[in-house]
C-alpha positions in Angstrom: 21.4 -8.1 27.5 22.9 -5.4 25.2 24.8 -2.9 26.4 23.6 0.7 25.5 26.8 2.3 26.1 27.7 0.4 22.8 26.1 2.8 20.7 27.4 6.3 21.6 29.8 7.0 24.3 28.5 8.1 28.0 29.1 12.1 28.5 31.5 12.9 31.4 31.2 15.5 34.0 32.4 18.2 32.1 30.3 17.6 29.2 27.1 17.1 31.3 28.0 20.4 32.8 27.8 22.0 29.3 25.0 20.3 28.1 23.4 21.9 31.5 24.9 25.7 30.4 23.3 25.1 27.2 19.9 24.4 28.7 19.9 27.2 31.3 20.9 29.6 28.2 18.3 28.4 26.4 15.9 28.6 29.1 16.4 32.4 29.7 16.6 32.7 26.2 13.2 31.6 25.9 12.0 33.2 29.0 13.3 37.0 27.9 11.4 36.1 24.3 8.1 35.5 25.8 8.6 38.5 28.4 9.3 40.9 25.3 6.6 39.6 23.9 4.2 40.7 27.1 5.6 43.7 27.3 5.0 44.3 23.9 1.4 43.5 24.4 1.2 45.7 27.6 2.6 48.3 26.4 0.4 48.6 23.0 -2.6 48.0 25.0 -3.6 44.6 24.3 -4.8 43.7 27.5 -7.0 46.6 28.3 -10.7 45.9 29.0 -11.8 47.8 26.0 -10.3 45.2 23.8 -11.8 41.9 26.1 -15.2 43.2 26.9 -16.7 42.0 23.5 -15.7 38.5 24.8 -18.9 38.9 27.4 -21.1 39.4 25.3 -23.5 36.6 24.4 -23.8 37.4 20.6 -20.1 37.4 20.4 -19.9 33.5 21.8 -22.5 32.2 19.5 -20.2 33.4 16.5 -17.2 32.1 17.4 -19.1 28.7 18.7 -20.8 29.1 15.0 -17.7 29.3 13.7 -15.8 26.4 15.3 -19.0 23.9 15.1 -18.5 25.3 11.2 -15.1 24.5 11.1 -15.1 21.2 12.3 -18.1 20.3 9.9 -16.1 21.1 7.0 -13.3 19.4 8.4 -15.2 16.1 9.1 -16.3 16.2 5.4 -12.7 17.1 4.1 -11.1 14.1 6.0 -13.9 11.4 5.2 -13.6 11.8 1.9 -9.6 12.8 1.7 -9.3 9.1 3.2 -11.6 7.7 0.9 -10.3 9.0 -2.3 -6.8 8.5 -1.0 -7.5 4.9 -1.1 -9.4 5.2 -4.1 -5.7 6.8 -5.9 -3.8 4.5 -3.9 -5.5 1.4 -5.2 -5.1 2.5 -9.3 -1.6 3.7 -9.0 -0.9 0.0 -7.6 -3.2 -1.3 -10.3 -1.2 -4.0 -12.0 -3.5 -2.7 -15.3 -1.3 0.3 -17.0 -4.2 2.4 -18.0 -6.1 2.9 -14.3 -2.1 3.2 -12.5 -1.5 6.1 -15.6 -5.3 7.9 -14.7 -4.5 7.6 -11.3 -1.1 9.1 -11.5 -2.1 12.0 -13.5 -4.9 13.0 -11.1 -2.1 12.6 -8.6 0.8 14.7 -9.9 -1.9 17.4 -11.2 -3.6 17.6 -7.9 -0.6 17.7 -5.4 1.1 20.6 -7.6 -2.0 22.5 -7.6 -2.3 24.7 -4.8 -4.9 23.9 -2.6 -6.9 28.1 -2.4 -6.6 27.6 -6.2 -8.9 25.2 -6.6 -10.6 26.1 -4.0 -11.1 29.5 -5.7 -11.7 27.7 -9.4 -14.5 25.6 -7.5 -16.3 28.7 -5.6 -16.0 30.8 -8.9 -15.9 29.2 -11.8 -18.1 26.0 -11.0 -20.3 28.5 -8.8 -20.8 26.0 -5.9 -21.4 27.1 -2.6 -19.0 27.9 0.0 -18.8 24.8 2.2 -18.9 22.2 -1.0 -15.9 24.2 -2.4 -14.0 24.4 0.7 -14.5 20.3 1.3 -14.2 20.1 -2.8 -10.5 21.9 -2.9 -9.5 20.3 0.5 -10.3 16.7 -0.2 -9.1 17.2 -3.9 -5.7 18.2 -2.4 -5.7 16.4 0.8 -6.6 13.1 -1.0 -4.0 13.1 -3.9 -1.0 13.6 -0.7 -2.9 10.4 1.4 -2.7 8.6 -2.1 1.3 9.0 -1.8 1.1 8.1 1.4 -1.0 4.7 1.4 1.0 4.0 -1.6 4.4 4.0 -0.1 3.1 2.1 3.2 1.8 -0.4 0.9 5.3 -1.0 -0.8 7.1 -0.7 2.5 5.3 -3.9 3.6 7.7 -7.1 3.8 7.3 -8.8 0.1 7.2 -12.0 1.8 3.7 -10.8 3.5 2.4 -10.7 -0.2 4.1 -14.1 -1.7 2.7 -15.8 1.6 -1.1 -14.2 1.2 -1.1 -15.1 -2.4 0.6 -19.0 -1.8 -2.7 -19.2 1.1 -5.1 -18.6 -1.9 -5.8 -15.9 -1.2 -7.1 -12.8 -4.1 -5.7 -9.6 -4.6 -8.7 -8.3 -3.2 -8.1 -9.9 0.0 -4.4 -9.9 0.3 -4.7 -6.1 -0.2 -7.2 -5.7 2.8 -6.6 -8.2 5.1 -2.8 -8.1 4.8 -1.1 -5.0 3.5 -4.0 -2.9 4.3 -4.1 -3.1 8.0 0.2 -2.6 8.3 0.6 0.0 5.9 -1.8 2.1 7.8 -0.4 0.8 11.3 3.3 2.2 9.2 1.4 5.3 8.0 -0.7 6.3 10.7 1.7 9.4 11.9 2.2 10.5 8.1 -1.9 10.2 7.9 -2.5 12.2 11.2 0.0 14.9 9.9 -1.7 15.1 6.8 -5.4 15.5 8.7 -3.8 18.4 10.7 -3.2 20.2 7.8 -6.6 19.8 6.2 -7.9 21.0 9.5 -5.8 24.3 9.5 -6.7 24.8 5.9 -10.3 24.9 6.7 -9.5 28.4 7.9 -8.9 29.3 3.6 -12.6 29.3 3.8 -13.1 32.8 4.9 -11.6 33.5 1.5 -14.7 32.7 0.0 -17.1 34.1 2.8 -17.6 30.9 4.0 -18.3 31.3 8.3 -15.6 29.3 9.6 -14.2 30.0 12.8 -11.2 32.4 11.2 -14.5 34.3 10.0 -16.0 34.7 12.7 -12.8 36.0 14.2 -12.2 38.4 11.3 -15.6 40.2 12.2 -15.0 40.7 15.9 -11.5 41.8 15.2 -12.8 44.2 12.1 -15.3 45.9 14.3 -15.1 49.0 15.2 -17.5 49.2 17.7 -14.7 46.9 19.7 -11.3 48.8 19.4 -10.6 46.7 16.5 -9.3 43.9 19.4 -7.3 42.4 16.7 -4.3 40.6 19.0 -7.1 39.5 21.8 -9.0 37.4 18.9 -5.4 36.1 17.8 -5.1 35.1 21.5 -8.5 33.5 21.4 -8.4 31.6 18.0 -4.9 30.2 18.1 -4.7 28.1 21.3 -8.2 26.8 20.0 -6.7 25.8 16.8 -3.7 24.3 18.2 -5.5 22.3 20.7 -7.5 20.9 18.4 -4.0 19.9 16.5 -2.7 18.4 19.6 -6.3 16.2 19.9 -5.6 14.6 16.8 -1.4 14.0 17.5 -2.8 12.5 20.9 -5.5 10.5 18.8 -2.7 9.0 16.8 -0.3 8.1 19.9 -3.2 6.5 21.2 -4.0 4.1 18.4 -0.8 3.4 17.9 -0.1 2.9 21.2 -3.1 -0.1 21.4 -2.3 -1.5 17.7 1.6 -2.1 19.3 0.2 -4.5 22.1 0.4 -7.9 21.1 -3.3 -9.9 21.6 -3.6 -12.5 24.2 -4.0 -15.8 22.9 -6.8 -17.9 24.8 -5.6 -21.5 25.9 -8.0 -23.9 24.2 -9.1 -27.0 25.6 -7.7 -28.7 22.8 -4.7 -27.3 23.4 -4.6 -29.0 27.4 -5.9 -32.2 26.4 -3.1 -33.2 23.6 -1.6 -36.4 24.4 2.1 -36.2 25.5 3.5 -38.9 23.5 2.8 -38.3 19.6 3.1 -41.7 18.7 0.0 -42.3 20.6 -1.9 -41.1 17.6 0.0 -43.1 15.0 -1.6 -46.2 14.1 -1.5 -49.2 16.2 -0.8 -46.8 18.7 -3.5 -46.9 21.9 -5.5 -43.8 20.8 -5.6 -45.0 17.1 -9.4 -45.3 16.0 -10.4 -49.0 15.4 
């Protein structure tokens, strides 16, 4: 039994005391932020019901319900195939072969330092392809070249003895990349890979850009309206927890599967197992369970 006191030394009363001035400072700190903030908001007139009423009406709903089911299409898109040609980079930049690992790096490099409403704008303009394939387009082009980098490093952070063992089973590259380093450089990766899906779903909001009816859109047109008191701050209000809870789903989605891939699988006693003979010599031969 280790002692944990080992590692750093325990704080005394004094020092606990601080440590509790610090967090009561930053507590009102905090507190007298957040009620500038309201009065801010109060006293600008954010909260009157000439800014909220639009929020009644039906029409109003179906847009931004539009607009979020929008949203996470293009998202769903964006990460499938982010993931796939992640995978697709990863594998040729691992390529033992120089001229696939060279292709693969290129696309890599070129695609990481390009900024992602760049090519979203080249694809929309340029190519003249409709909204939602350039979003996904721009997004997986982007998103996919970071996950490459990703898989790639939780490849090489895998134990080289994993590989020398795989390959000494007889096993193929093929196999000893999916069965072995696969499955534990995504179980390394998984919160570097979650991170990198939250920011293809925030970036889903560049779509407005090109008049693509995201949820951001959708908010742009309440808030734009004049009809409304141009509610500006109340659709802020709206949109933002909505976009940050959906961030939170996917951080909880992550704890969760790593939480279940960190539980070691119960091994079933076999019958075989119960029915072994105690004494190993039994089985040698001349020994009483020796065949004939």
């Amino acid at each position: 039994m280790t002692d944990s006191s080992a590692l750093y030394d325990i704080p005394g009363p004094r020092t606990r005391a601080r440590h509790r001035l610090y967090g009561i400072i930053a507590t009102v700190a905090i507190l007298a932020l957040l009620g500038w903030v309201l009065y801010l908001l109060f006293d600008t007139g954010q909260f009157t019901a000439a800014k909220w009423t639009p929020f009644e009406y039906k029409g109003i709903q179906e847009l931004l319900l539009q607009g979020l089911a929008n949203t996470l299409k293009a998202f769903a898109y964006a990460a499938v195939l982010s993931l796939l040609l992640g995978v697709i980079l990863a594998s040729g930049r691992l390529s033992e072969h120089r001229v696939p690992r060279w292709i693969a790096t290129v696309l890599v490099e070129f695609f990481r330092a390009m900024p992602v409403l760049v090519m979203i704008f080249f694809i929309f303009v340029a190519l003249k392809v409709q909204p939602l394939p350039a979003l996904v387009a721009g997004l997986t082009l982007y998103n996919g070249s970071v996950l490459a980098e990703v898989f790639r490093a939780g490849v090489n952070s895998v134990d080289r003895g994993q590989r020398e063992a795989a390959y000494a089973l007889g096993l193929r590259k093929t196999q000893v990349m999916t069965h072995v380093l696969g499955p534990q450089a995504v179980r390394a990766m998984l919160p570097a890979i979650i991170s990198q899906l939250v920011v293809a779903l925030k970036d889903t909001s560049l779509g407005y850009l090109i008049t693509y009816e995201e949820f951001l859109h959708a908010g742009k047109l309440i808030a734009s309206n004049l009809d409304y008191d141009l509610p500006f701050i109340p659709v802020v209000m709206v949109i933002s927890p909505i976009y940050i809870g959906m961030c939170m789903l996917l951080s909880w989605l992550a704890t969760w599967v790593a939480r279940r891939q960190r539980r070691s699988p119960k091994t079933p006693r076999t019958g075989a197992a119960d029915s072994a003979p105690a004494d190993p010599g039994a089985l040698l031969p001349g020994g009483p369970l020796a065949k004939g």
